[in-house]
C-alpha positions, -999 to 999 in steps of 0.1 A, spaced: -178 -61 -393 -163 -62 -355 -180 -81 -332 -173 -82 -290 -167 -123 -301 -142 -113 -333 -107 -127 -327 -101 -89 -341 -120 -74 -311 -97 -56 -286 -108 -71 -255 -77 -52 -238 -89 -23 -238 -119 -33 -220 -115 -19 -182 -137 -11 -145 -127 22 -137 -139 42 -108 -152 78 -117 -150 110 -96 -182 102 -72 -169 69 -61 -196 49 -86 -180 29 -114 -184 22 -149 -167 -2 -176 -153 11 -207 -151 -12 -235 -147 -9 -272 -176 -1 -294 -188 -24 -315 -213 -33 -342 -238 -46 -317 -242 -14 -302 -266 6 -328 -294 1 -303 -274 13 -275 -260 44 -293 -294 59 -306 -307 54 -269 -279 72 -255 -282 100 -281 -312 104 -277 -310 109 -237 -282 139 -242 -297 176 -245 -295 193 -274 -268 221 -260 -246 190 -259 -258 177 -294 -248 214 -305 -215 213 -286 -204 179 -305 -214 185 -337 -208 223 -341 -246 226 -353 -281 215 -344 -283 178 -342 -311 159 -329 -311 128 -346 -284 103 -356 -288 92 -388 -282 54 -401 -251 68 -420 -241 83 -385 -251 51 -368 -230 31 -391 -200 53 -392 -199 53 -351 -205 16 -347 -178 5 -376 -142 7 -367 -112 -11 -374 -93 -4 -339 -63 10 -357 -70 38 -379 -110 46 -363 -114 38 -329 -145 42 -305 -148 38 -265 -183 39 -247 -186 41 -209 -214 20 -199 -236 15 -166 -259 -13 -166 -251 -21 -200 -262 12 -215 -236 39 -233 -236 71 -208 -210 86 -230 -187 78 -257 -149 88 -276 -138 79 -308 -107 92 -326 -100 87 -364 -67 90 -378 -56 120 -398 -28 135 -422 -9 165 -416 -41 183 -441 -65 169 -417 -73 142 -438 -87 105 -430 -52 85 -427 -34 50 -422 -1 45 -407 28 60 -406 2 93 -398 7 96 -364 -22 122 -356 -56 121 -348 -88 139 -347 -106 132 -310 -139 136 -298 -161 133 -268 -203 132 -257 -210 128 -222 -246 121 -210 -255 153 -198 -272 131 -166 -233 120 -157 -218 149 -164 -195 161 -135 -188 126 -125 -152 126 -146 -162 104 -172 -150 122 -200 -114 127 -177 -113 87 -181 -121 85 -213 -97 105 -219 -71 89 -200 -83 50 -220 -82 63 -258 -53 78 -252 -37 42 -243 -51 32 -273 -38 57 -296 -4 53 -280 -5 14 -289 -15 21 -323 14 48 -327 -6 83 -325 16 107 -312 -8 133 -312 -47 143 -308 -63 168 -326 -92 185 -311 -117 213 -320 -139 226 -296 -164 255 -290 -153 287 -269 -182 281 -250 -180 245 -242 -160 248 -209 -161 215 -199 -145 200 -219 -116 225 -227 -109 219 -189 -109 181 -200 -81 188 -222 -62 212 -200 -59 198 -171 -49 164 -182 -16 172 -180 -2 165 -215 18 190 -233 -3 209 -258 -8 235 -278 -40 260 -280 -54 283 -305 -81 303 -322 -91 291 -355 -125 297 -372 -144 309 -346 -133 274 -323 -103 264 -303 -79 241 -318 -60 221 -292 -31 195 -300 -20 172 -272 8 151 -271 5 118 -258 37 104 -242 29 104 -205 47 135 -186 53 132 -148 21 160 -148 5 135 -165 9 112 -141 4 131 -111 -26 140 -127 -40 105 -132 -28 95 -98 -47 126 -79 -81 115 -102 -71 81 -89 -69 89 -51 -100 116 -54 -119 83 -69 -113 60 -51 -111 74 -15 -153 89 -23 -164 51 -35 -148 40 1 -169 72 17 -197 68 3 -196 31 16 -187 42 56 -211 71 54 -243 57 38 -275 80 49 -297 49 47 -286 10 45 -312 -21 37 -302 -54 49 -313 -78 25 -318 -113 39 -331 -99 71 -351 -132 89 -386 -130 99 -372 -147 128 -349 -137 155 -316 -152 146 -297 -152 115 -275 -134 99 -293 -107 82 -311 -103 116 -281 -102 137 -269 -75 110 -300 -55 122 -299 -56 158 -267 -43 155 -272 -15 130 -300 -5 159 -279 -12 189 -250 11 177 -277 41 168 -272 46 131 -280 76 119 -295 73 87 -325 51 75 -328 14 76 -348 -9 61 -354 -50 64 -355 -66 32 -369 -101 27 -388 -118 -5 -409 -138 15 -427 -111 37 -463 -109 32 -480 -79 27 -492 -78 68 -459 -80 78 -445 -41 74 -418 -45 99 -392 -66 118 -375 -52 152 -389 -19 145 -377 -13 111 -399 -3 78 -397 -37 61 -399 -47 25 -400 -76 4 -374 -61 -24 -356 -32 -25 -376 -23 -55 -406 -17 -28 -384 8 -7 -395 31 -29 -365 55 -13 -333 59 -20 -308 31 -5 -271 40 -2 -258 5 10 -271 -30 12 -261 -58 31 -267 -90 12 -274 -116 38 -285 -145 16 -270 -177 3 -248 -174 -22 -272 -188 -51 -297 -161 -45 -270 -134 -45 -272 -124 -79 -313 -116 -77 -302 -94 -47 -279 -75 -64 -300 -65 -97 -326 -58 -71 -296 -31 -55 -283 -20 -90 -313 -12 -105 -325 10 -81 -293 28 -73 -279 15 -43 -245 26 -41 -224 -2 -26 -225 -38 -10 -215 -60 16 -219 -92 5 -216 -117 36 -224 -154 20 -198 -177 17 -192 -203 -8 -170 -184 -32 -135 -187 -40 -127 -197 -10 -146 -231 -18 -128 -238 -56 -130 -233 -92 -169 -232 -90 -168 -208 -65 -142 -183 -80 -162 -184 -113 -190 -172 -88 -171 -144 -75 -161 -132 -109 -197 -127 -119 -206 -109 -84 -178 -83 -94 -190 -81 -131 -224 -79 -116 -219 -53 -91 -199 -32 -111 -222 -32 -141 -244 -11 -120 -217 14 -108 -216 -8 -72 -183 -11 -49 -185 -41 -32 -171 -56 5 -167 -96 2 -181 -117 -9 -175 -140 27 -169 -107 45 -178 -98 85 -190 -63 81 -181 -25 81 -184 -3 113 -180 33 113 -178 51 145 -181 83 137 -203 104 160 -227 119 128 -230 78 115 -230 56 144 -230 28 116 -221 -10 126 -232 -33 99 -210 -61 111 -217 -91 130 -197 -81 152 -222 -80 185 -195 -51 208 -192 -26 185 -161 -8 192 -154 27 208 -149 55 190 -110 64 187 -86 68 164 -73 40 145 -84 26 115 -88 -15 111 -90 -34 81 -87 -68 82 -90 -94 52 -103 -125 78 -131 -121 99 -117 -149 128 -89 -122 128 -110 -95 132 -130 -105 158 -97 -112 177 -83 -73 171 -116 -62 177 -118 -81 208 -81 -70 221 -85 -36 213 -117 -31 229 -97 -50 264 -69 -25 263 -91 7 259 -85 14 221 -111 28 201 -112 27 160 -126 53 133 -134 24 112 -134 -13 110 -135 -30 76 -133 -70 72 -133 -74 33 -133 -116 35 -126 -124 -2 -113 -85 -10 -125 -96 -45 -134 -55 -54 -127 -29 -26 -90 -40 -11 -69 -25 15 -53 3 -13 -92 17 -14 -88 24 22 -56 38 21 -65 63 0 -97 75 23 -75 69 57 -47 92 40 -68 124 42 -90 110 67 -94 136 98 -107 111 121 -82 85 116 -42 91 134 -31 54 127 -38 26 103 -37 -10 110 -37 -41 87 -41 -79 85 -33 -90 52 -30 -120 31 -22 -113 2 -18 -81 -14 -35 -75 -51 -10 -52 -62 19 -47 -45 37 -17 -69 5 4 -58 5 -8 -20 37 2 -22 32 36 -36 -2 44 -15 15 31 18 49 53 10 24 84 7 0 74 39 31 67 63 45 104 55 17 114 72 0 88 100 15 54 106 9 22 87 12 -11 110 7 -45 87 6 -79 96 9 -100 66 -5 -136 72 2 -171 46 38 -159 43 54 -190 39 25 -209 27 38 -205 -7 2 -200 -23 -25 -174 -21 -51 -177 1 -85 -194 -2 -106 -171 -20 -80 -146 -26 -80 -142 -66 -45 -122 -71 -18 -121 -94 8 -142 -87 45 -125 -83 77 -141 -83 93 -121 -55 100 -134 -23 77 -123 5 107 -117 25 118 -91 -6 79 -78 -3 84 -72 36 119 -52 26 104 -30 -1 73 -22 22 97 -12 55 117 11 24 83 27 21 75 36 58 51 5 69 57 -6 101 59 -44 96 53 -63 125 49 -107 126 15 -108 149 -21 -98 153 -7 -88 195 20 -68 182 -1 -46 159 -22 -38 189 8 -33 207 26 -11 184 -13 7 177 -20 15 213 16 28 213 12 50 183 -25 63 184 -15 74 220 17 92 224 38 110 202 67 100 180 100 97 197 127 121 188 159 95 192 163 59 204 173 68 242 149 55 262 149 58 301 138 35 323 125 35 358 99 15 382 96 -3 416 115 -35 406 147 -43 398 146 -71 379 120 -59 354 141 -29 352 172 -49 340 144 -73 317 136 -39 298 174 -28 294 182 -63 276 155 -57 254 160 -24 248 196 -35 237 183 -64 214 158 -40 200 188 -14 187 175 13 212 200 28 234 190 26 273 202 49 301 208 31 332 173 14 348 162 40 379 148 14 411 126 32 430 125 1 452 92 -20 460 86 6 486 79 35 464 44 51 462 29 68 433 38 98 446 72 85 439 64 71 408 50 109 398 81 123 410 104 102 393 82 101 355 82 139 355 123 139 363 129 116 329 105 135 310 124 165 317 157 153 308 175 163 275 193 131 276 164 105 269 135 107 241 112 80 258 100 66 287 91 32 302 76 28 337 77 -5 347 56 -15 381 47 -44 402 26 -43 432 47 -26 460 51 -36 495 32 -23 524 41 -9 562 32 -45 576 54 -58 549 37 -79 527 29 -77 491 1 -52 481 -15 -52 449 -25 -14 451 -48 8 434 -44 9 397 -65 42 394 -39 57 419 -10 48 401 -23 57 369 -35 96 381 2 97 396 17 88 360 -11 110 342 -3 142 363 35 138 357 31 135 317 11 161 316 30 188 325 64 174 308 77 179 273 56 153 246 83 122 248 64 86 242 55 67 273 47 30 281 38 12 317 51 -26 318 31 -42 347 29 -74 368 -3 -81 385 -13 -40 393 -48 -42 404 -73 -25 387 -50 -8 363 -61 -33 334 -97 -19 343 -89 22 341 -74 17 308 -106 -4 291 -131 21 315 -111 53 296 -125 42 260 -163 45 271 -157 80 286 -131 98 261 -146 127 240 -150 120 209 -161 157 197 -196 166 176 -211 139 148 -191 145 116 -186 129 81 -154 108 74 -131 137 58 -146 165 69 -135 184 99 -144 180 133 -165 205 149 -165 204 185 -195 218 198 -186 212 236 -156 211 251 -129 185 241 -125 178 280 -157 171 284 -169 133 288 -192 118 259 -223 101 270 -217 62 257 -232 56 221 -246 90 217 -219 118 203 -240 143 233 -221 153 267 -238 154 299 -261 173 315 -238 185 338 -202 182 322 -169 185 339 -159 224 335 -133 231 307 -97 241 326 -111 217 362 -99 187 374 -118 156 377 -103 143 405 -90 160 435 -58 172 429 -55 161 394 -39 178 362 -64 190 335 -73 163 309 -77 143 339 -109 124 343 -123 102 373 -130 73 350 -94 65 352 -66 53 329 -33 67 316 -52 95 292 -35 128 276 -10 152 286 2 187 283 -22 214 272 -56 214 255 -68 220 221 -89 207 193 -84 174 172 -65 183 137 -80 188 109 -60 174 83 -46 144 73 -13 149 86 -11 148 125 17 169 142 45 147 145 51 160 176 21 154 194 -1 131 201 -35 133 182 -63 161 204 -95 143 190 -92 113 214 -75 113 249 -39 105 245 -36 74 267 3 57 279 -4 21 270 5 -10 294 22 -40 287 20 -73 306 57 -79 293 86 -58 290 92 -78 255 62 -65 240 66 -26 254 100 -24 240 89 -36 206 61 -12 200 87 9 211 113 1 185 85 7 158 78 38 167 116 48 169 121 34 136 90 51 121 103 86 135 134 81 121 121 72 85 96 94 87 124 125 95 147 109 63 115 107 37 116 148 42 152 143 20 148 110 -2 182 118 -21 191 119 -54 196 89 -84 231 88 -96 244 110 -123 274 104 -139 295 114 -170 303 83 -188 272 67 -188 264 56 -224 224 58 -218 220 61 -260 246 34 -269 234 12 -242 198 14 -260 211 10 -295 233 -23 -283 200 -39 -265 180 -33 -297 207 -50 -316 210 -79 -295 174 -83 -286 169 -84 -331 136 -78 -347 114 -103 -331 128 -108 -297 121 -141 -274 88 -132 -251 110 -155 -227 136 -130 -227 173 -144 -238 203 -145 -212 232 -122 -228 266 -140 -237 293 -125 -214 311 -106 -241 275 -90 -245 269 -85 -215 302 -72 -205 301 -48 -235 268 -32 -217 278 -30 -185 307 -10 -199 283 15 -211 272 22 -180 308 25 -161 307 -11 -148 336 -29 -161 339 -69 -157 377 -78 -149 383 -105 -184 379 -141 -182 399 -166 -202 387 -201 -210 413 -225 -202 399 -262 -216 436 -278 -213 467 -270 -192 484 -254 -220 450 -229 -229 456 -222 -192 493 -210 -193 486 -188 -224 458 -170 -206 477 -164 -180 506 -147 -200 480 -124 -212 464 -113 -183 496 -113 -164 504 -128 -130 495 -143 -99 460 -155 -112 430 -174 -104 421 -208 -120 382 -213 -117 357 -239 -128 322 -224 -141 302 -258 -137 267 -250 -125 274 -272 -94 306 -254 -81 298 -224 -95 302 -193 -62 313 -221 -46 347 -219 -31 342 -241 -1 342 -273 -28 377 -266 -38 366 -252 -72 388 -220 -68 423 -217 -66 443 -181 -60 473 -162 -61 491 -187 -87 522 -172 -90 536 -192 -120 535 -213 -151 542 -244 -122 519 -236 -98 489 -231 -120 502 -264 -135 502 -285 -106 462 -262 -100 451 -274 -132 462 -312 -123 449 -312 -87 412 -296 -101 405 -321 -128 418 -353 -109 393 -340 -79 363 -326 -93 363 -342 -125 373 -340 -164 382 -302 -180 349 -306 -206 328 -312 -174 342 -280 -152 344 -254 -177 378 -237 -163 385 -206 -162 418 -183 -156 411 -147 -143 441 -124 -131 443 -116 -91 425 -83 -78 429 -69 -44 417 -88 -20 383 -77 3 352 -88 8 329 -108 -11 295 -93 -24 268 -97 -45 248 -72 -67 215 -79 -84 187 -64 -99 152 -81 -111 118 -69 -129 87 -84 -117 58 -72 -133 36 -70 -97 66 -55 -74 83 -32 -101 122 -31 -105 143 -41 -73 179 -38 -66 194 -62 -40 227 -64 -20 242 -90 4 278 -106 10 284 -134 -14 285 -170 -3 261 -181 27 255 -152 46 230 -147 13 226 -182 -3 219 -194 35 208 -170 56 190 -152 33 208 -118 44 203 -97 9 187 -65 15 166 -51 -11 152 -17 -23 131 -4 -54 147 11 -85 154 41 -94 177 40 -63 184 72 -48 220 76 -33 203 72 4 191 40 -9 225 25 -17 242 36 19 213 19 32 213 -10 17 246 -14 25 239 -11 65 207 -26 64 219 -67 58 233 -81 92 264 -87 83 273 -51 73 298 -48 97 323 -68 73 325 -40 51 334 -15 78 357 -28 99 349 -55 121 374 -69 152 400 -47 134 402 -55 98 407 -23 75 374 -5 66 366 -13 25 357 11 -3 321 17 3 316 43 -15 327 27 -44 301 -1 -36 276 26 -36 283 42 -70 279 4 -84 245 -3 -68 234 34 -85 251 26 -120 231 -9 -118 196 10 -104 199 38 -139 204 3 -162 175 -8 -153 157 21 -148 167 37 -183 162 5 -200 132 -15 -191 144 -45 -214 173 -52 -189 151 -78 -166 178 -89 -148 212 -83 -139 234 -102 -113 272 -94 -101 290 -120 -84 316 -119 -69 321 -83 -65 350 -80 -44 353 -46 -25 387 -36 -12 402 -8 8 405 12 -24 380 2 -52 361 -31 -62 362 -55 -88 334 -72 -101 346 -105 -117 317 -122 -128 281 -109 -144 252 -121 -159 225 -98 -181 189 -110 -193 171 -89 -218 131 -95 -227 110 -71 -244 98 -44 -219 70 -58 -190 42 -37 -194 39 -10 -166 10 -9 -154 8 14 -129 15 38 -160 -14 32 -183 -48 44 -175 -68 43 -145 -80 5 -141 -95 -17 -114 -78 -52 -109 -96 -79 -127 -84 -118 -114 
């Protein structure tokens, strides 16, 4: 008899998954508590269902039945239940069979499967998850195989089985259809799991931005307050859906507050509510969300404070809000969160306390501190930008920044994604979602408490071992555009929502001023971009000039971007004019608009009223008909026309499609002023992937401005460097292949030396060992002698032959050459004599140095190869020159395993020091490509073998022709578990 409390209960396998509509359930083993529970659930599920199960009319379980489906031993009988509020809404179990189909222990390695969905959640991919969680199981217990029967006529769930992506094997037998699956995960497989994963997941964020009716719960009969301010803003932004005011203390004369139906639980709504803002303390947060989950509210925002953030208390409370919420089915925002906003024309939603909600555009924000948020809220709203949505997830203790990449991926309103983060819950899958967002929009992160050395307050996440500056590395590898501060991700997002991507890093450069001209150039240069000569127009020049001028650049083949630099020019009586803004911006506007798509930016000193068009252009851009966050837009005026503020409707009398606004002005011009889009019309895209060509058609392509030339260039550089990946993901490369690796004798060696029960600790391999691996994958070690007395020394160097080395391999002097524990090229029996003397008398006795004697190799340069496992980040490969330019300066670059061969010539070129190893002030060029084929060989031993947690190379010395690697290190551990491999999961702190 299993209880949940048994040291024999699997507690494992329990998990939060998120199903198909975006609502969650928990699957957990089933155990002899759950008799109750079972006959319930039976007795909810139609009799076509029943029939479909159990081959035959079944209406009733029977106590046998009962017993037999409650009873297991989680080896050879196993049971899963999905549950939502507590209650089973559908169930698995498998039992273990013989190759006669007979009940079996180990070493039978098949197993008879079966499912019963609710007929009430059917559709919602429960039984695809179930699916995906027994099969864990079965693989843990060692069943190969499942063994299914099922009805021609059940549909369903033959299209369970089917589409899962394992290999099987179908036929007709006895008037049924026998299907065998195999479970070791296939790259289907995981594709598979990894679309159910993003469908999931992006619909719970959806249905979260997109509520059609939202209670705020904790709404004051006051004015003031939280829950109050909540409200007025829901109403001042024009929500389109249903609200209601939610307090317990409202009599029963009080039916409204501001306007808004008004109810005393959201029991006594009586309608459907989509989302609920909890806006009460933090002890009465609990009673407010039972009041949500039992009447099917969909998803929370939970603004108290006094969570994690506030200590162990605190984090206990957080881990009961998530078990609460989810119990029900609930995503939840926060706890200690600022709001959602969702600008979208056909939502209008801003429940936030934000008090300006943004304009509509097309970035998406998501922030994980609300005094952060306020600040990019604040600054883009200054500068003109408008956002899609705005999410400020305070302790991110459920939904997380990797929800909202997978919404924003396929989002049609969204162009460019911007982060604050300070943490990051699960880096291997940041990784991965970021990697598969940036091939298609940008991804901008600021990553706060870098070098804090803990996690945040109230940030409940696993802890990983990697470097953040090894974090920062692996997310550039995978397209995010990393920048260090809140300004420069709404520099590089005004750059990047608003013109297209650059083709090339030649960037021309022309404006009324000298001096900033030559300021820009410098920082072109310290940027890596490649600046033609500056253009001065002199501080006479007009806009017409200034027009003239933009739309020569933009027509030259020889540069990919532009920046206009301007400060106010002089006028006829000769002193200093600040000019028109507006002018200068229509000049600009009229020349990009009828020049080829190449990226623009203004840098400007004190241009009046300029600052004023830009903010002025984000309350008059179109922002197209109301639509739902990933559907398509639908236009239903012109895109030139201007958008009433706050209401999705054009004017009465709208500007004509194909006219100008303003006298003289190209089309997409308006008179509200700023630098908005160029070149010809046309409706926003539809997809998820912008052109990469163009700017974005659903919101007015503005050129941003810049107070600094700094801060232009920089955006700049991003979005060169973005281009540029985003043109070499198309062709990733290939992992190494070669001959003599020994991938079979490599395993055999590792299972030898790990034994039978292996050290959870993991074990560092002697060198013979270690050497004697490396070897089977084509890495030899050049040998090492010991040399404990003088006369040890001479006879190992007879064997290896002369000139040697003489080394000591005390920890303390150990890579370290500048302590005079190295001597080379000994030529002789006398020199290394008089060595051996001179290292002893300095450093100290033989017994305390360790000596070594290792034969001379062609001298180069000095590197060092490594690979590590953490179980957060995944397997990384790293590369720098040995000594301190690594040690010191921290110059290693890093990349994820399995490395491709564009991976290793990148890694090479990406430390700053890489100009050693090609040639630098006239030394010979070394073997690179020899480096390369090492870093691959290392990336396929770790990759083939997930045991090897750790291998290091140093020194590998790289010469003109060939390297030598003359010292390694190996550490084998049983394998990490992957968990981005096993079944669909949401993270439990």
């Amino acid at each position: 008899m299993t209880t949940a409390s048994d040291p024999a209960y699997p507690a494992h396998w329990e998990a939060d998954v998120v199903l198909r509509d975006g609502g969650t359930a928990r699957i957990r083993p089933i155990t002899t508590e759950d008799a109750e529970r079972l006959v319930s659930f039976y007795e909810l599920v139609s009799d076509e269902s029943k029939y479909y199960r159990f081959f035959a009319p079944y209406p009733r379980l029977s106590a046998k039945d009962v017993h037999r489906f409650t009873h297991h031993d989680y080896v050879d009988r196993v049971g899963l239940a999905a549950t939502v509020g507590g209650e089973f809404i559908a169930t698995v179990r498998y039992d273990r069979i013989n190759a006669q189909g007979r009940p079996a222990s180990a070493p039978a390695d098949e197993a008879e499967v079966a499912f019963l969905v609710q007929d009430a959640h059917q559709g919602r991919g429960v039984a695809s998850t179930l699916l995906e969680h027994i099969a864990a199981v079965a693989r843990e217990r060692g069943i190969r195989r499942f063994a299914a029967e099922v009805l021609p006529a059940n549909n369903k769930m033959i299209k369970v089985f089917t589409d899962a992506g394992y290999q099987q094997k179908r036929s007709f037998e006895d008037g049924s259809v026998h299907l065998t699956l195999d479970l070791e995960p296939t790259a289907e497989s995981l594709a598979v799991q990894r679309a159910r994963e993003h469908r999931a997941e992006a619909r719970s964020v959806q249905r979260l931005l997109a509520p059609g009716s939202v209670a705020v719960v904790g709404t004051g009969r006051v004015p003031g307050g939280v829950g109050r301010t909540v409200l007025r803003n829901l109403l001042g932004a024009g929500f389109t859906g249903r609200t209601y005011a939610v307090n317990r203390a409202l009599g029963p004369e009080q039916r409204e507050l501001d306007g808004v139906p008004a109810f005393p639980s959201v029991a006594a709504i009586g309608e459907p509510v989509d989302l609920a803002i909890v806006a009460v303390p933090a002890e009465r947060v609990p009673q407010a969300v039972a009041d949500c989950g039992e009447h099917g509210v969909q998803s929370l925002v939970v603004l108290a404070a006094d969570y994690a953030e506030s200590g162990p208390d605190g984090r206990e409370r957080q881990r009961a809000l998530v078990r609460q919420a989810r119990s029900y089915g609930m995503r939840l925002i926060g706890p200690n969160a600022f709001g959602i906003i969702n600008t979208a024309a056909g939502v209008r939603l801003n429940a936030s306390l934000a008090p300006e909600p943004p304009a509509a555009g097309r970035i998406g924000l998501f922030t994980q501190s609300g005094a952060i948020g306020i600040a990019l809220l604040s600054g883009l709203y200054r500068r003109g930008a408008g956002l899609s949505t705005f999410i400020s997830s305070g302790n991110r203790a459920d939904l997380s920044g990797n929800d909202f990449l997978q919404y924003w991926y396929e989002d049609p309103a969204t162009d460019v994604v911007l982060l604050y983060l300070e943490s990051i819950g699960n880096p291997r899958k940041f990784t991965r979602l970021a990697r598969r967002t940036a091939a298609a929009k940008p991804v901008v992160v600021v990553k706060g408490a870098r070098h804090s050395g803990t996690t945040p307050p109230g940030h409940a996440v696993p802890v990983t071992r990697v470097p953040d500056a090894t974090v920062s590395a692996l997310l550039r590898q995978a397209g995010v555009i990393l920048v260090g501060t809140v300004t420069e991700l709404v520099d590089a997002g005004l750059l990047l929502a608003g013109q297209p991507l650059p083709a090339g890093p030649r960037v021309a450069i022309l404006g009324n001023s000298e001096s900033l001209g030559l300021l820009t150039y410098d920082a072109c240069l310290t940027e890596g971009l490649r600046p033609l000569k500056p253009l001065d127009l002199t501080t006479g020049a007009t806009p017409a000039d200034f027009r003239a001028a933009l739309a020569a650049a933009l027509a030259d083949d020889a540069c990919d971007a532009v920046v206009v630099t301007a400060i106010p020019w002089v006028g006829e009586n000769g002193a200093m004019e600040s000019g028109d803004g507006q002018v200068l911006a229509d000049a600009l506007r009229e020349a990009a608009a009828a020049a080829p798509a190449k990226p623009v930016a203004v840098v400007h000193v004190e241009i009046g009223g300029l600052a004023e068009a830009l903010s002025a252009a984000a309350r008059t851009v179109n922002r197209g008909a109301p639509q739902t966050p990933g559907t398509s837009p639908t236009p239903d005026h012109s895109p030139a026309d201007p958008v009433l503020p706050g209401t999705g409707q054009a004017p009465a009398n709208p500007v004509p499609p194909g006219t100008n606004s303003a006298p003289g002005g190209p089309p997409w011009t308006k008179s509200s002023g700023a630098f908005e889009e160029r070149g010809s019309g046309g409706s926003a895209p539809t997809g998820g992937k912008p052109d990469n060509d163009l700017p974005a058609r659903g919101e007015a392509a503005r050129i941003p401005a810049y107070p600094a030339a700094e801060r232009a260039v920089r955006a700049l550089a991003e979005a060169v460097r973005y281009a540029r990946w985003r043109r070499e993901a198309a062709d990733p490369g290939k992992v190494g292949e070669y001959d003599d690796i020994d991938e079979p004798g490599a395993a055999a060696l590792i299972d030898r030396l790990l034994g039978p029960a292996p050290d959870p600790r993991g074990t560092t391999l002697a060198a013979p060992d270690a050497e004697e691996l490396l070897g089977r994958y084509g890495i030899p070690v050049r040998p090492t002698l010991p040399a404990p007395d003088p006369d040890r020394a001479v006879e190992a160097a007879r064997r290896l032959g002369y000139p040697v080395a003489l080394k000591t391999t005390a920890p303390h002097l150990r890579h370290r050459p500048d302590l005079g524990g190295v001597r080379l090229d000994l030529a002789d029996e006398h020199q290394l004599a008089r060595a051996y003397a001179e290292l002893t008398a300095t450093l100290g006795k033989p017994e305390e140095l360790g000596p070594v004697v290792q034969a001379m190799v062609p001298r180069g340069v000095d590197t060092v190869v490594r690979a590590s496992i953490d179980s957060a980040v995944g397997a990384v490969l790293s590369f720098g020159l040995a000594g301190a330019a690594s040690e010191l300066l921290g110059d290693t670059a890093h990349r994820l395993i399995p490395a491709t061969d564009r991976d290793a010539a990148e890694l090479l070129r990406s430390i700053r020091t890489a100009p050693l190893l090609f040639g630098w002030r006239g030394s010979a060029p070394v073997d690179t490509a020899a480096l390369e084929e090492l870093l691959l060989r290392v990336s396929r031993l770790v990759d083939d073998h997930p045991e090897v947690v750790a291998v290091g190379l140093e020194p590998v010395i790289v010469a003109q022709h060939g390297l030598s690697v003359l010292g390694a290190s190996v550490r084998l551990a049983p394998a990490p578990p992957r968990t981005d491999l096993g079944p669909r999961r949401l993270p439990s702190y």
